[in-house]
C-alpha positions in Angstrom: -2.5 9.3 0.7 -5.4 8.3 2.3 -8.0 10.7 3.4 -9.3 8.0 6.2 -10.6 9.6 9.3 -9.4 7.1 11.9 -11.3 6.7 15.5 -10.1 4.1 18.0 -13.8 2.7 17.7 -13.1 2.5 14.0 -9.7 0.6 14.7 -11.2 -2.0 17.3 -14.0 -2.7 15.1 -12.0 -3.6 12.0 -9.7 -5.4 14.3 -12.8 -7.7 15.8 -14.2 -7.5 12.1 -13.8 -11.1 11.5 -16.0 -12.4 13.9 -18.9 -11.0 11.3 -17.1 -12.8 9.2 -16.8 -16.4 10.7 -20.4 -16.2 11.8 -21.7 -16.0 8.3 -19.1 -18.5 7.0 -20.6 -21.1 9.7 -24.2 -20.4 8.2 -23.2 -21.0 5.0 -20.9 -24.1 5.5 -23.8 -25.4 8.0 -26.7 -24.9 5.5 -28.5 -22.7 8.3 -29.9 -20.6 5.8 -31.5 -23.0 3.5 -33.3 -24.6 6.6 -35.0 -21.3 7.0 -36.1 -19.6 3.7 -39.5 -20.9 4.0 -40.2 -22.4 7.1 -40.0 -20.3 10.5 -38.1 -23.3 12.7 -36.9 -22.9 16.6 -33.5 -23.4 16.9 -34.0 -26.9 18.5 -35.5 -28.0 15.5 -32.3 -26.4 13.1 -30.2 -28.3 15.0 -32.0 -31.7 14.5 -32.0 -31.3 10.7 -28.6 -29.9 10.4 -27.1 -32.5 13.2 -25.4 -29.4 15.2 -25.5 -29.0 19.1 -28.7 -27.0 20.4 -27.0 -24.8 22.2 -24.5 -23.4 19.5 -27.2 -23.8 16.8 -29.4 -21.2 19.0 -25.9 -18.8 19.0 -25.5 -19.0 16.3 -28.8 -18.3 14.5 -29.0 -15.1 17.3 -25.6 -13.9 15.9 -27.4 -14.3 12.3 -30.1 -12.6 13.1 -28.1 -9.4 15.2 -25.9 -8.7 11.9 -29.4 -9.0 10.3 -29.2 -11.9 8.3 -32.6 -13.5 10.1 -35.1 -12.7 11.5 -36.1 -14.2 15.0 -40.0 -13.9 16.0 -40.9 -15.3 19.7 -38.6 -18.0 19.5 -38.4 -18.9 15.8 -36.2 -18.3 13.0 -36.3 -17.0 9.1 -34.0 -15.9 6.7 -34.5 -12.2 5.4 -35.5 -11.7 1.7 -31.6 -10.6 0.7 -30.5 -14.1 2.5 -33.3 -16.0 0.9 -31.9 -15.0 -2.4 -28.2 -15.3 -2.4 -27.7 -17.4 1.0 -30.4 -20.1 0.3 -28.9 -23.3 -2.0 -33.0 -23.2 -3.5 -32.1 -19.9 -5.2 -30.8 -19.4 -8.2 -29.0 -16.5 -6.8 -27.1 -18.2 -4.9 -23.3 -17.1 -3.5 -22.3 -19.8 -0.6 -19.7 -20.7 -3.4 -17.7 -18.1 -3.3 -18.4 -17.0 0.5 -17.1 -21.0 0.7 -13.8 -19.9 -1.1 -13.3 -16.9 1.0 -13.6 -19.3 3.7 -11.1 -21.6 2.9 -8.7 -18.5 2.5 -8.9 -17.4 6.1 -6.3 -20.0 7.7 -3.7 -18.6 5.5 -4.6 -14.6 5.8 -4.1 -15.7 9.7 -0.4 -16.3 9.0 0.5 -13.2 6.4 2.9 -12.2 8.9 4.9 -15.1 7.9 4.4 -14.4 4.1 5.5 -11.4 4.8 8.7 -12.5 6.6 9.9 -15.0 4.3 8.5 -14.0 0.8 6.7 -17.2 0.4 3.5 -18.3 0.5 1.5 -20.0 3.4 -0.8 -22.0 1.4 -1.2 -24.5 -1.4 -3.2 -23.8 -4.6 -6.6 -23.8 -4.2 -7.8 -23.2 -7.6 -6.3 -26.5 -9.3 -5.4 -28.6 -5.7 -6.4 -32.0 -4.6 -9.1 -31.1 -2.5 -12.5 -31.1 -4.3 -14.3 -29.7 -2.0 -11.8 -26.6 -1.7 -11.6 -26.8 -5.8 -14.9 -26.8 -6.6 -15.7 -23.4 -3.9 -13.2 -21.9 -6.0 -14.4 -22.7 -9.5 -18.5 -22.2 -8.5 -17.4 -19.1 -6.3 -15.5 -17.7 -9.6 -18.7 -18.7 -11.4 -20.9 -16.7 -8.6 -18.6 -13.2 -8.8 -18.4 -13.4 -13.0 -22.4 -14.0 -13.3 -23.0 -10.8 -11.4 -20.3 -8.4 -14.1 -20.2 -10.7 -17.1 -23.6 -9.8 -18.4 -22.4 -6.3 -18.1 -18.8 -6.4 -19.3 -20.6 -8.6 -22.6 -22.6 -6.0 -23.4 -20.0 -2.9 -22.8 -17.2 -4.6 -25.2 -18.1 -4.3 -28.9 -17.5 -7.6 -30.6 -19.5 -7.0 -33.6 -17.7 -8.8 -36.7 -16.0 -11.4 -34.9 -16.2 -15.0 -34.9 -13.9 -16.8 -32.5 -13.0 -16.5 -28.4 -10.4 -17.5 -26.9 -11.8 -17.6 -23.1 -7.8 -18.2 -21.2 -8.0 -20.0 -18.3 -11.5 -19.4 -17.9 -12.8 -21.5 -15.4 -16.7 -22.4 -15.4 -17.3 -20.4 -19.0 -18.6 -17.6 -17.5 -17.7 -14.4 -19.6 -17.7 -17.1 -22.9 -21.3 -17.7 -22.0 -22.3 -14.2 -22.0 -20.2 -13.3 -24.7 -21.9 -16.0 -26.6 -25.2 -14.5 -25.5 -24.3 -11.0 -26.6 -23.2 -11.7 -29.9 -25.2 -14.7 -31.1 -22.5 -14.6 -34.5 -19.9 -15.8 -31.8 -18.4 -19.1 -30.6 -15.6 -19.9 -28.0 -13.4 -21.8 -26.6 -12.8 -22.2 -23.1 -8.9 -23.3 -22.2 -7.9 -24.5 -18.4 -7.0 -27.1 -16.6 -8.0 -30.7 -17.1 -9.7 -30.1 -13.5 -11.8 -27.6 -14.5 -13.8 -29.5 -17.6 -16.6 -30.9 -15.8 -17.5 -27.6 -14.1 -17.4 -25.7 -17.5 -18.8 -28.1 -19.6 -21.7 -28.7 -16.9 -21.8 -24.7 -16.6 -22.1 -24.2 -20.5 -25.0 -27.0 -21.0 -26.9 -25.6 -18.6 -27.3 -22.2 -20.8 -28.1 -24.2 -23.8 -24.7 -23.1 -25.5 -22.5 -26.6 -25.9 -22.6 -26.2 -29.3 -21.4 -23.0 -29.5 -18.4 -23.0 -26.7 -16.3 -25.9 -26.2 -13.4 -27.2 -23.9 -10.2 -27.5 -24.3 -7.9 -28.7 -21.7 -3.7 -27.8 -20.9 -1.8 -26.1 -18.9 -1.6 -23.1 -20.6 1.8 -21.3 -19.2 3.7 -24.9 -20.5 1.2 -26.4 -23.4 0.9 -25.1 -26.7 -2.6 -22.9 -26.8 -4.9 -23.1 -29.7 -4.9 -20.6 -32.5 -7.3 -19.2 -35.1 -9.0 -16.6 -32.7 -10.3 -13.1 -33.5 -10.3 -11.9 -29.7 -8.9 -13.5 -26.8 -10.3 -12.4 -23.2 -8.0 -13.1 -19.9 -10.1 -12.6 -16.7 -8.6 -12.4 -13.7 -5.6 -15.0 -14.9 -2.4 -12.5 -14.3 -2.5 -11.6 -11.1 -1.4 -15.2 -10.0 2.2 -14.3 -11.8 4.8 -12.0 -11.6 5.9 -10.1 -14.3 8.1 -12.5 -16.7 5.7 -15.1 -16.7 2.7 -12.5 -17.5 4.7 -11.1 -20.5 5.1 -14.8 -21.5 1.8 -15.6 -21.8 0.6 -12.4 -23.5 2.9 -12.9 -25.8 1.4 -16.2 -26.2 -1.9 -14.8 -26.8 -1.0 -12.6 -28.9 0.2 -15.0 -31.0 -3.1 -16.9 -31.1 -5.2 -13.7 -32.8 -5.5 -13.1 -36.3 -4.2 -9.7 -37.2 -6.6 -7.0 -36.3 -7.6 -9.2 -33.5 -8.1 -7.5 -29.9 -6.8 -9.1 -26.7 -8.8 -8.4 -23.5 -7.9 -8.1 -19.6 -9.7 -8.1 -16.7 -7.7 -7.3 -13.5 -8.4 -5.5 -9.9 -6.0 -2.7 -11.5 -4.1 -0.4 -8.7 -3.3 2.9 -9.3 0.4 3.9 -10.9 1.7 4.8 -7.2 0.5 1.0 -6.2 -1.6 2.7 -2.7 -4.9 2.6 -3.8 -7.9 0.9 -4.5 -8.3 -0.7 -1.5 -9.6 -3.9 -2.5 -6.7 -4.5 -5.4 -4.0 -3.4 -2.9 -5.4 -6.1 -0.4 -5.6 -8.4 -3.3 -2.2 -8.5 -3.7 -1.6 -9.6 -0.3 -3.9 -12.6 -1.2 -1.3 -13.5 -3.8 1.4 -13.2 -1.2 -0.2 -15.6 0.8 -0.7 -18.1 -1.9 1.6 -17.6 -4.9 5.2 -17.2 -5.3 5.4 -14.4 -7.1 2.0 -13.4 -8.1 0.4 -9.8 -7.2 -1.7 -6.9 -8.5 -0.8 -4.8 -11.1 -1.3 -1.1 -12.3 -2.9 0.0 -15.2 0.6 1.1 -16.4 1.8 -2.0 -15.7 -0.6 -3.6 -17.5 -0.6 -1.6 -20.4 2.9 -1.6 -20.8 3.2 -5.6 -20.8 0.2 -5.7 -23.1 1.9 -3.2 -25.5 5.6 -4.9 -25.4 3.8 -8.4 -26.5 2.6 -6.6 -30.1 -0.7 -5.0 -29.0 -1.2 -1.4 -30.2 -3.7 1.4 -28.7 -4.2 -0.2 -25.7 -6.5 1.5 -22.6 -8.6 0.8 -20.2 -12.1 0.5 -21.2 -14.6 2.6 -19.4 -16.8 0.0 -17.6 -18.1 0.7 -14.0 -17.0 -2.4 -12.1 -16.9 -2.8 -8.4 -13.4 -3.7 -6.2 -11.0 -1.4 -8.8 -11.9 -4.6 -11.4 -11.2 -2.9 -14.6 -10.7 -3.8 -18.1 -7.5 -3.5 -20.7 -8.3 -3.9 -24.7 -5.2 -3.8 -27.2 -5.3 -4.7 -30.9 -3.1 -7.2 -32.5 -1.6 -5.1 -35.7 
């Protein structure tokens, strides 16, 4: 049970919450930010190089700057140093990716009522769809949330001795690139969608590691997968189905590691009563809204699917992670 304290201030200002929210998703989708990470510019002048109307522009930087996001000095604007570094398309530090995805979720989150009622989702796939531009939010945002854990989870998993990774459904490369990095004895493969190549391959040359991690393309629910793998590492792929089809692809998995090899998941794991972490218990509700069946699942639940498709001694590794994001390691025998 929660131990939430509620106020009505509290209540109104998680109801209003999303106006935050859609002010910094304007910033980033109009490039506000980059316009202002080294030059102080009037709001006039934002609005000429970013083709907005004056008067919204000067909102709308205002808004920016009262959720402190910019600064605003007689009647000029600057980003802060914290927006300069992840709000700024100059910085390497960049996250409009993934503040894009989020973005592109809210129409849908607006009708979870509906999903609710009927059981079915609101909204098409946005990971693999036909819009690009929606697409390639997803893929970079994935990319933006991985770089700031994988360099961690790499060096908290032990995979001294081995040669081969299987990275399922792995999007831009992320956690084979720092695997990779970590263990210079290692190489990888990356397996998704045929949509996904140019971002990972483009992703994988740009840390100098091509010849170490490659590509390969299929659906991997209906295609054969490739074998010949000493560990195989699933971020963030089960969630999107429901049991049966999660137990189908382990088993899959499993059947792609040589014998002593380890299988790894990464999941926003709830607790066994399914109330609790927040963020994975919201989460699910995501998948409501876009998937038919998928949701979030428990660490028993995960343990137990990862144990009934041939994996033995499996936990959950001890790795601080943000959003209840944990990870579950089981050896093939």
């Amino acid at each position: 049970m929660s131990s939430t304290q509620w106020t009505i201030p509290d209540l109104l200002q998680l109801s209003g919450s999303y106006w935050n929210t859609c002010a910094l998703h304007a910033g980033v989708k109009l490039d506000m930010f980059s316009a202002l990470d080294s030059t102080a510019r009037s709001a006039a002048e934002v609005a000429i190089l970013r083709g907005a109307d004056p008067r919204g522009t000067e909102m709308l930087l205002d808004a920016l700057t009262a959720i402190g996001l910019l600064e605003k000095r007689d009647s000029t604007y600057t980003t802060t140093p914290f927006a300069a570094t992840t709000l700024s398309k100059s910085s390497p530090g960049y996250l409009g990716h993934i503040i894009m995805h989020h973005h592109h979720l809210v129409s849908s989150w607006a009708c979870l009522d509906e999903a609710v009622t009927t059981g079915k989702p609101v909204r098409g796939p946005v990971s693999h769809g036909d819009d690009e531009t929606v697409r390639e939010s997803f893929l970079m945002g994935m990319f933006n949330l991985a770089s700031q854990l994988a360099p961690r989870v790499a060096q908290s998993i032990k995979l001294t001795g081995l040669s081969k990774l299987l990275d399922l459904g792995g999007g831009p490369g992320t956690y084979a690139i720092h695997f990779c990095l970590t263990n210079p004895e290692l190489t990888a493969v990356v397996y998704d969608l045929p949509t996904t190549r140019t971002f990972a391959e483009g992703t994988i040359a740009r840390f100098g590691l091509s010849d170490r991690i490659a590509f390969a393309s299929g659906d991997f629910h209906a295609d054969p997968l490739p074998d010949d793998f000493d560990a195989a590492w699933l971020s963030h792929v089960l969630h999107s189905d429901g049991p049966e089809a999660c137990a189908a692809l382990l088993r899959k998995t499993v059947a792609a590691l040589h014998p002593g090899g380890v299988l790894m998941v990464q999941e926003f794991i709830l607790n066994d009563t399914k109330d609790g972490p927040p963020f994975p218990a919201l989460f699910s509700l995501n998948m409501l809204v876009g998937t038919s069946t998928g949701q979030s699942y428990s660490g028993k639940e995960l343990a137990d699917l990862m144990t009934e498709a041939g994996l033995l001694d499996v936990q959950r590794l001890s790795i601080d992670l943000p959003n209840g994001s944990g990870v579950m390691l089981g050896r093939k025998l």
